[in-house]
N, CA, C and O atoms as a GROMACS GRO file, in nm:
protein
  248
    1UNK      N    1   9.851  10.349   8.080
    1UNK     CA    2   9.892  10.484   8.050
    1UNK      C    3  10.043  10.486   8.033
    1UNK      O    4  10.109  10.427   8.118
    2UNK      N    5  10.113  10.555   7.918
    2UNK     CA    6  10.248  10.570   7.910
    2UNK      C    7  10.248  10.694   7.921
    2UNK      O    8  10.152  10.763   7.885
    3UNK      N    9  10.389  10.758   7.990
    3UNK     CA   10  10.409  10.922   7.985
    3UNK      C   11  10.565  10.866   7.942
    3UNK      O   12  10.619  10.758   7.968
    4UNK      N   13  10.625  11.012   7.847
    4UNK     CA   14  10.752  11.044   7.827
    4UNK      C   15  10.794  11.121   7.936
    4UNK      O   16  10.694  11.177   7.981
    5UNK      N   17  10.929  11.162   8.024
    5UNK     CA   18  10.998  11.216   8.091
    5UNK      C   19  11.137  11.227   8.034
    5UNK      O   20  11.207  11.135   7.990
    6UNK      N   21  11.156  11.318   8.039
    6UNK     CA   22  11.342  11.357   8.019
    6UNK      C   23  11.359  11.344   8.193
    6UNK      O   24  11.278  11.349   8.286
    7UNK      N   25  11.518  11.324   8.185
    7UNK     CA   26  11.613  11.273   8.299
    7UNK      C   27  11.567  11.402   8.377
    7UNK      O   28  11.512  11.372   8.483
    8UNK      N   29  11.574  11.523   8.355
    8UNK     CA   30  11.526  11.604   8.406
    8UNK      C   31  11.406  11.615   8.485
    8UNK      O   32  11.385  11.631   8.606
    9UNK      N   33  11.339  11.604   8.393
    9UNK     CA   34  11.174  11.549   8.455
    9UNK      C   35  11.146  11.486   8.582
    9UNK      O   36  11.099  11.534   8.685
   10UNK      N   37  11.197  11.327   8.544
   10UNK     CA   38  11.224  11.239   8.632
   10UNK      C   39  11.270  11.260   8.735
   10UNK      O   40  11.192  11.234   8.827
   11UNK      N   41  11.412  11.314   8.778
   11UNK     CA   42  11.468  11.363   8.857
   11UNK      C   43  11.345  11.445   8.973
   11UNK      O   44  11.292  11.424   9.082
   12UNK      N   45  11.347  11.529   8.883
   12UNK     CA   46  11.232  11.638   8.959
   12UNK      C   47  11.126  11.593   9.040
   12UNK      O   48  11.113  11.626   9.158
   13UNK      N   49  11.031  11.498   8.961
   13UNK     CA   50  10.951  11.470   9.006
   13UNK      C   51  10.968  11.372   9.159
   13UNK      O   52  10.906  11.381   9.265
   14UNK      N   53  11.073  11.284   9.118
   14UNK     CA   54  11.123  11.148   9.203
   14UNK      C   55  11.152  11.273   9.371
   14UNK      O   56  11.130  11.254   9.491
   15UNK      N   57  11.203  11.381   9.301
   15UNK     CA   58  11.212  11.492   9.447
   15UNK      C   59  11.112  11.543   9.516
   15UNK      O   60  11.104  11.560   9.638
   16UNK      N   61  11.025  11.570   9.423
   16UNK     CA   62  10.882  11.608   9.500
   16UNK      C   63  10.854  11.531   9.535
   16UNK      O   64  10.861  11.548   9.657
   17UNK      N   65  10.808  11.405   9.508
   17UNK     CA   66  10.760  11.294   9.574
   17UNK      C   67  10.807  11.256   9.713
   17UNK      O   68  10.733  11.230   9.808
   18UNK      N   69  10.902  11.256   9.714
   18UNK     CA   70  11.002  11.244   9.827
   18UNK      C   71  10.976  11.339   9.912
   18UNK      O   72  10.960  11.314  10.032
   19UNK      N   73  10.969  11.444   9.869
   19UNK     CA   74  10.926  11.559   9.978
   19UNK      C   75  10.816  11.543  10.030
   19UNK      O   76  10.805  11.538  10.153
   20UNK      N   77  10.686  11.530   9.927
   20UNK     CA   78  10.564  11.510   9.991
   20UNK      C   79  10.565  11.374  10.058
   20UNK      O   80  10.508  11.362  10.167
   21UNK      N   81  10.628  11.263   9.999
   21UNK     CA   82  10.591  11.171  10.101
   21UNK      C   83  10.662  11.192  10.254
   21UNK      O   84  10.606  11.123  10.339
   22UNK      N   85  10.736  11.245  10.286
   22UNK     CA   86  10.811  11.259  10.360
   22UNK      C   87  10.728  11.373  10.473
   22UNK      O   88  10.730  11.380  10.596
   23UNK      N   89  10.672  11.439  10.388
   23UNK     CA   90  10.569  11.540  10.463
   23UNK      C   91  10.436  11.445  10.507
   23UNK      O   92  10.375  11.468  10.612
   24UNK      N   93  10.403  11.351  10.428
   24UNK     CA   94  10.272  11.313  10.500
   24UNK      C   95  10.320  11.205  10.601
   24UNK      O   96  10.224  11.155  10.659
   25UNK      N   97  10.434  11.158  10.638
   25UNK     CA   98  10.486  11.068  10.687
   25UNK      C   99  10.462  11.133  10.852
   25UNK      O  100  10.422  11.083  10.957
   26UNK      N  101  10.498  11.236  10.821
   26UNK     CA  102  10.520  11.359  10.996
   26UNK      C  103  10.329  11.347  10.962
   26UNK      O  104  10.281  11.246  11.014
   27UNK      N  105  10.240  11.423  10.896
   27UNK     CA  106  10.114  11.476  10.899
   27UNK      C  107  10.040  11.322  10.967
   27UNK      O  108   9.942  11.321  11.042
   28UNK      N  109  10.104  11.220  10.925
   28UNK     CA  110  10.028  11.091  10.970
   28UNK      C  111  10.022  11.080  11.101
   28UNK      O  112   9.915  11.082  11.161
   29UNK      N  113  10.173  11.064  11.177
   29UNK     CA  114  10.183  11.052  11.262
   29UNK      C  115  10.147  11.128  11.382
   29UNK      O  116  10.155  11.084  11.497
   30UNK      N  117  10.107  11.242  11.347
   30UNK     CA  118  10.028  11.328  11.439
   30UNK      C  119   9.883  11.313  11.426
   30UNK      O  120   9.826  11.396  11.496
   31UNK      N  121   9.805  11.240  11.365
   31UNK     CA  122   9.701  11.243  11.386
   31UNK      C  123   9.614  11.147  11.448
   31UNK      O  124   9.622  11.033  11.401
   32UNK      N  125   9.534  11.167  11.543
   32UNK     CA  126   9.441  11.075  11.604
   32UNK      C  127   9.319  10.998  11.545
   32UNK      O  128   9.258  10.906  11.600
   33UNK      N  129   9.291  11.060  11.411
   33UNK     CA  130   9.145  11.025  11.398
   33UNK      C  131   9.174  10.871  11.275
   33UNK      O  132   9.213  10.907  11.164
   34UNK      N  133   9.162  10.766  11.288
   34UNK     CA  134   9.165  10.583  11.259
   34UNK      C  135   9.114  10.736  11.098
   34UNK      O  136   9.199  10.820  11.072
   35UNK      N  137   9.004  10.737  11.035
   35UNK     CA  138   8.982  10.759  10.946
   35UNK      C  139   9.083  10.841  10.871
   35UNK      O  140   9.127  10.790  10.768
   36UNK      N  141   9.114  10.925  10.895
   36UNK     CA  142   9.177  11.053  10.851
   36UNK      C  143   9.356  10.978  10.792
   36UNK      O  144   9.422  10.979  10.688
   37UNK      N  145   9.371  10.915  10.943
   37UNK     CA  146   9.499  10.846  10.910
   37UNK      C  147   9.478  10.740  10.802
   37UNK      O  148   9.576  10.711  10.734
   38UNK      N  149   9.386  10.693  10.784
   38UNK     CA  150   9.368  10.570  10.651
   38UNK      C  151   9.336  10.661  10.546
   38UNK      O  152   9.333  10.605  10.437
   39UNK      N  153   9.312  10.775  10.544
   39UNK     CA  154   9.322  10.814  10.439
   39UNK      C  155   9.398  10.852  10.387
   39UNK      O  156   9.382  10.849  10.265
   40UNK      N  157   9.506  10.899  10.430
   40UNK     CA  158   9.587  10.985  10.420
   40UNK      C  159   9.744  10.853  10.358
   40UNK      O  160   9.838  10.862  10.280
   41UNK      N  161   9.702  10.769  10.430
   41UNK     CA  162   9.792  10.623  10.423
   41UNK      C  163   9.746  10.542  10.322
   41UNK      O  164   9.809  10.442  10.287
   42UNK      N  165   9.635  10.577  10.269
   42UNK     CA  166   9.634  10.508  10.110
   42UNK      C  167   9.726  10.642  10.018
   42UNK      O  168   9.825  10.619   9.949
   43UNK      N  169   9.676  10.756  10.034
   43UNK     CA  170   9.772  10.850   9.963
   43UNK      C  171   9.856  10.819   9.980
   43UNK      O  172   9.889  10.761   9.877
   44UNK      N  173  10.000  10.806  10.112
   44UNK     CA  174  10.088  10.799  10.057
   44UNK      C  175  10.149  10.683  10.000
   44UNK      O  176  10.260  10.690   9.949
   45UNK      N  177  10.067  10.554  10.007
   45UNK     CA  178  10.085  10.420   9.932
   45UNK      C  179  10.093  10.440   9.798
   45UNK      O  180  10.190  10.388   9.742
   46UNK      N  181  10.008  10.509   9.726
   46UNK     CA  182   9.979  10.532   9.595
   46UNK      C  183  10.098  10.638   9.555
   46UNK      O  184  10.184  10.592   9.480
   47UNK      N  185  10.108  10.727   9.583
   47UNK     CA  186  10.227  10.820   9.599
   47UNK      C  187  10.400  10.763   9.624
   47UNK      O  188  10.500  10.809   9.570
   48UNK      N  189  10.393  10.655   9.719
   48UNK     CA  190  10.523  10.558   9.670
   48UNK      C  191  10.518  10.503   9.615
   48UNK      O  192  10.627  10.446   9.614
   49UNK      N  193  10.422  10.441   9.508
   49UNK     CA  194  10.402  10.348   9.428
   49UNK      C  195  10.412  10.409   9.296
   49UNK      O  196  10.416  10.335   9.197
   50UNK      N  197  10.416  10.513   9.285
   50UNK     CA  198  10.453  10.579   9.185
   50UNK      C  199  10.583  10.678   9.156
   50UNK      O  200  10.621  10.736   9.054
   51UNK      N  201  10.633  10.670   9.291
   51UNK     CA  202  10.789  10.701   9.282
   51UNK      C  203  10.863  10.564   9.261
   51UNK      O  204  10.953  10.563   9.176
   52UNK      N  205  10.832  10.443   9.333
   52UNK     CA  206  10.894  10.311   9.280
   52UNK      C  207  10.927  10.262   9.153
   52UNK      O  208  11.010  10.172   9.136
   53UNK      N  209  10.838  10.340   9.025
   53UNK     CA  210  10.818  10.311   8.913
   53UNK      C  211  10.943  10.362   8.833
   53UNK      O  212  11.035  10.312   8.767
   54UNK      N  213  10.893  10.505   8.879
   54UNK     CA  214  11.039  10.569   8.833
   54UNK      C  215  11.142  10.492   8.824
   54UNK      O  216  11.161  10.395   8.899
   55UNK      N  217  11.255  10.548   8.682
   55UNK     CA  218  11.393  10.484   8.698
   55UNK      C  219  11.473  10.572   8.778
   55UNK      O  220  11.461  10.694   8.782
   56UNK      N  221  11.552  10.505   8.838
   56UNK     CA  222  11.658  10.554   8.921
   56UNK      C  223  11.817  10.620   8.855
   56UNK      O  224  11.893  10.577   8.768
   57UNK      N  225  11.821  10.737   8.940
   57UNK     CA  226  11.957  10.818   8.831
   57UNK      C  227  11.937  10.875   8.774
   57UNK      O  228  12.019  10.965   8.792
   58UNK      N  229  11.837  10.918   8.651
   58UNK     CA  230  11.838  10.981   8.547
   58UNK      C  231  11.843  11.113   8.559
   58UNK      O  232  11.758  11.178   8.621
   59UNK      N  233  11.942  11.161   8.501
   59UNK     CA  234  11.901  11.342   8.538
   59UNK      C  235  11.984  11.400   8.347
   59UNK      O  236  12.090  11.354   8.303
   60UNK      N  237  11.937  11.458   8.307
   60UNK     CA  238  12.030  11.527   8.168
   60UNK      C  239  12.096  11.618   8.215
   60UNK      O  240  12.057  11.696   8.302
   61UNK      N  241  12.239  11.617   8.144
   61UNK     CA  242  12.344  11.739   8.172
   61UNK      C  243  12.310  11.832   8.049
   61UNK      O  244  12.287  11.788   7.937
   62UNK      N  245  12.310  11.949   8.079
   62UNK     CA  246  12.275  12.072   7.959
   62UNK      C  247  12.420  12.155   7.882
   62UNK      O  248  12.403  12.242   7.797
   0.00000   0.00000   0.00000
């Protein structure tokens, strides 16, 4: 799969990501149940693995 992004885009997205991973990072660590936490820990694997991709920096000035 290829997608286009403007620096903008990118930017944006690379932030949400960050946020949410950063949110399931706390949601993990509070939880007791072996399942719930493996699930939740392939999400956010897949979810950094797709902020890793991203290029780094890009943002457009308007």
């Amino acid at each position: 799969m290829e997608i286009h992004l403007t620096g903008t885009e990118v930017h944006e997205l690379r932030e949400t990501l960050e946020s949410v991973l950063s949110g399931l990072e706390r949601e993990i660590a509070g939880l007791t149940d072996p399942e719930t936490r493996k699930g939740l820990g392939r999400r956010k694997d897949a979810l950094r693995s797709i902020k890793d991709k991203l290029p780094a920096g890009l943002i457009e000035v308007a």
